[in-house]
C-alpha positions as CSV (number, residue, x, y, z in Angstrom):
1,X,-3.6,9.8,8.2
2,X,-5.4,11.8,5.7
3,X,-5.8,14.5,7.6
4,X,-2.0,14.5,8.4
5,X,-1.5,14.4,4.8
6,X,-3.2,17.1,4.1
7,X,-1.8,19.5,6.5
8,X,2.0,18.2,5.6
9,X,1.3,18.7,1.9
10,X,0.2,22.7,2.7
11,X,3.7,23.2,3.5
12,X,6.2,24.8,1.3
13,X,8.9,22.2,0.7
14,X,7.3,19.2,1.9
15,X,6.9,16.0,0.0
16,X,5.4,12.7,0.3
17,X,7.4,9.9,0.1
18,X,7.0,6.0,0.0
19,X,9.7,4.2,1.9
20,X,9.6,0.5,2.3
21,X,6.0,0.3,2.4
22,X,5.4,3.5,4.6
23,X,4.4,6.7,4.0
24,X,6.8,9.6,4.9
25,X,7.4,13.6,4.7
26,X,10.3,15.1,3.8
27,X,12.1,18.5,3.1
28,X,14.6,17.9,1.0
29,X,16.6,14.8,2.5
30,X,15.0,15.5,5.8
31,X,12.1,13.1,7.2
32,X,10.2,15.3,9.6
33,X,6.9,12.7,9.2
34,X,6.3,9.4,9.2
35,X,3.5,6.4,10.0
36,X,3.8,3.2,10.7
37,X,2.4,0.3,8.2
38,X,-0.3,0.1,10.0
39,X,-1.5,3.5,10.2
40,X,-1.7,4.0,14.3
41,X,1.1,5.9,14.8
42,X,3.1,9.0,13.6
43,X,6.5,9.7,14.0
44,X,7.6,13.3,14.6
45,X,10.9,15.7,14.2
46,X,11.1,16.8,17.8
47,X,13.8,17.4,20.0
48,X,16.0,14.8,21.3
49,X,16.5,17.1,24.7
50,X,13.1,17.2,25.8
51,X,11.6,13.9,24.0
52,X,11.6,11.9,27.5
53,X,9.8,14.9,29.2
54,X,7.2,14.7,26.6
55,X,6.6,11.1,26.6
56,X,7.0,11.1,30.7
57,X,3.8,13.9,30.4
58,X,1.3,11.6,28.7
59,X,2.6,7.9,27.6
60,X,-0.5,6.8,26.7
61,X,-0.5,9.2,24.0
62,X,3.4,9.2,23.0
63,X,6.2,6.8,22.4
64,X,9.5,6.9,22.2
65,X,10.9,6.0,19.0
66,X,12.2,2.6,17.2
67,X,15.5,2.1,19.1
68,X,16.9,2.9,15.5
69,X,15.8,5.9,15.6
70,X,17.0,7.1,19.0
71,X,19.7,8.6,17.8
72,X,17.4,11.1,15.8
73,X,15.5,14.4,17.0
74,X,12.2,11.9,17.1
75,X,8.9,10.6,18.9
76,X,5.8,8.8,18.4
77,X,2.3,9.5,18.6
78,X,-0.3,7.0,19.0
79,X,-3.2,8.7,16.2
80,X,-5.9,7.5,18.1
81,X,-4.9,9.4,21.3
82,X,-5.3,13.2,19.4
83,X,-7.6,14.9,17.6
84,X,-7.6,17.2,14.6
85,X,-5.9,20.3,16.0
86,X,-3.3,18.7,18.0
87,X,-2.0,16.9,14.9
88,X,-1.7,20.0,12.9
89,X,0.6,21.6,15.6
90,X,2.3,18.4,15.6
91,X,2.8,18.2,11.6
92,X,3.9,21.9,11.5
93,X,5.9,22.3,14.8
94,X,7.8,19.1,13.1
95,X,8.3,20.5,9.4
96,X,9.5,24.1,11.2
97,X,12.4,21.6,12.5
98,X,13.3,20.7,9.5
99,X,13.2,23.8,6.8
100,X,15.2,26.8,6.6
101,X,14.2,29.2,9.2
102,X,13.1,32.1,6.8
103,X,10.6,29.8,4.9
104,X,9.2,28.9,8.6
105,X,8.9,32.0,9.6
106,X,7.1,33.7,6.3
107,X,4.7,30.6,6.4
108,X,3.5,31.4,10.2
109,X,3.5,34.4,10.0
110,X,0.3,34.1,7.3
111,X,-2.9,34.6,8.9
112,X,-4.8,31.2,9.2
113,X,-7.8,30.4,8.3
């Protein structure tokens, strides 16, 4: 999770927040991040339309959501099925969901590192 954090806290407008005992990102009033108590999986903004194609592509790697949360653009991500880099597109790909478009595209637009 750490290393989540770390990428989510790079991005303009994103903020960590504590929310009944689990740790969740935010832009503005939007959660675009979250991990379960435990720490083994991360939810995700992505898009409702294609959530059951992702999940169909590798369910031993993602989950649908809470059935709470099926009503949201979101999908789970079991943290010990991906490394390093596929997190970060995860974490950003999910925060460019949730921001204004302009601030999305003058942050990736920067040259990386």
């Amino acid at each position: 999770m750490d290393a989540a954090r770390e990428v989510a806290l790079s991005l303009p407008r994103s903020y960590e927040a504590l929310v009944g005992g689990r740790v969740k990102f935010r832009v503005g009033r939007f959660v675009y991040l979250a991990f379960s108590v435990d720490e083994t999986l991360m939810g995700f903004s992505f898009p409702k339309e294609v959530r059951e194609a992702l999940i169909k592509s590798d369910p031993k790697k993602f989950v649908m959501p809470r059935s709470s949360d099926l009503r949201y653009s979101w999908v789970r991500v079991r943290l010990a099925a991906i490394d390093d880099t596929e997190m970060q597109a995860l974490v950003v790909d999910a925060w460019a969901m949730v921001v204004p478009k302009g601030v999305a595209a003058a942050h990736l637009d920067q040259p990386r590192l």
